[in-house]
Every structure is written in structure tokens, then in C-alpha cells.
C-alpha positions as CSV (number, residue, x, y, z in Angstrom):
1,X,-10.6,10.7,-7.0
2,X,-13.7,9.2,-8.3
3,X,-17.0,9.0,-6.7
4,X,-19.8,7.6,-6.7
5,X,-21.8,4.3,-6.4
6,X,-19.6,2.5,-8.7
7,X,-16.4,2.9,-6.2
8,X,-16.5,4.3,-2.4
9,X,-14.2,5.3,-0.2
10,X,-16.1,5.6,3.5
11,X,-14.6,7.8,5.4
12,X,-15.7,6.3,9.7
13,X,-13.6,8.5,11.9
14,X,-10.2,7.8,11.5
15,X,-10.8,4.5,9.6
16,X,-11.7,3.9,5.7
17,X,-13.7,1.3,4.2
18,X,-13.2,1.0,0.9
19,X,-16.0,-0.5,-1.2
20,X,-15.0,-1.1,-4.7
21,X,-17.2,-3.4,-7.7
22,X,-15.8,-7.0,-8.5
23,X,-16.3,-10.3,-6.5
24,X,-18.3,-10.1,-3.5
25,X,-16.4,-10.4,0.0
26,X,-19.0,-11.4,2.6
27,X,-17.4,-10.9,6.2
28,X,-19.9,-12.6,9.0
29,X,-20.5,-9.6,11.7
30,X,-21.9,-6.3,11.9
31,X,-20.9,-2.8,11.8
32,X,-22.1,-0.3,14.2
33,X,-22.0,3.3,13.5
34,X,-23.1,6.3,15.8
35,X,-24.6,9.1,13.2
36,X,-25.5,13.1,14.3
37,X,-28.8,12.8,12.4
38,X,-30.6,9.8,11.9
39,X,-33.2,11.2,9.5
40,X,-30.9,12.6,7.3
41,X,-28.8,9.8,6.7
42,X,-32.4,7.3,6.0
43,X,-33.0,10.3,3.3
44,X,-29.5,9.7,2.2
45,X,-30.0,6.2,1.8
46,X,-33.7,6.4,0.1
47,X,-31.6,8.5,-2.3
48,X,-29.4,5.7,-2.9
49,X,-31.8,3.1,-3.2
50,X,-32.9,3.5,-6.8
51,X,-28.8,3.9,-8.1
52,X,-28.3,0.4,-6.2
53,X,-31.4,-1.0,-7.2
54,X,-29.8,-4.2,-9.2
55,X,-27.6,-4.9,-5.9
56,X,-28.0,-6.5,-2.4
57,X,-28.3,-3.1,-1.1
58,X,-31.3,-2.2,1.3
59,X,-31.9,-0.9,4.4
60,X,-34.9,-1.0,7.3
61,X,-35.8,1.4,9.7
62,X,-36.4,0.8,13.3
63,X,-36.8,3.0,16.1
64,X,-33.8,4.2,17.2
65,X,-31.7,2.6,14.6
66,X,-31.2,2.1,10.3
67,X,-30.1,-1.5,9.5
68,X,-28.5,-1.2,6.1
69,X,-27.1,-4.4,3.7
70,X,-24.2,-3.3,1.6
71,X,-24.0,-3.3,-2.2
């Protein structure tokens, strides 16, 4: 299995998103996700941000919440 930012699998409970490289598919809508730790996953994704830095990728934190734009 390879990992990494070049080719994801996302394990969400029992569903998988799988987030390969190629042609964009933009799907209108949002994706809600309940995390254990909040802080560690905005460390996760500050981690992230420089290996997707030439990508659509970012992320904002709020005060309860993390709104994140995928790759």
C-alpha cells in the first residue's frame, strides 16, 4: 500500500475516501467529521501544509471547529 500525500486512502469509520492525484473532482457540499482531539489533528494538518503547499489545500481554525479545503 502506498502512503502518503501523493495518494490517500481515508479511513472515516466504516467508510473510505480515497483521494488519489489526476483531474480534479469538485463535488458541491461539505463533510462533517467528529475528531477525539481537535488540537492534534490542526498539528496534523500544519504538518501537512508545507508537503501540499502547491495545492488547493488549507485549512482555518475556528472555535470549536477546523474547516479544511482538500488537495
Amino acid at each position: 500500500m502506498m502512503v502518503g500525500v501523493d495518494n490517500m486512502w481515508v479511513n472515516i469509520g466504516r467508510s473510505q475516501m480515497h483521494l488519489p492525484t489526476g483531474d480534479r473532482q469538485r463535488i458541491r457540499g461539505t463533510i462533517g467529521l467528529v475528531v477525539p482531539d481537535l488540537h492534534a489533528l490542526i498539528k496534523r494538518l500544519r504538518d501537512a501544509a508545507a508537503l501540499l503547499s502547491d495545492t488547493q489545500f488549507g485549512f482555518r481554525e475556528l472555535e470549536k471547529f477546523v474547516e479544511a479545503t482538500c488537495p
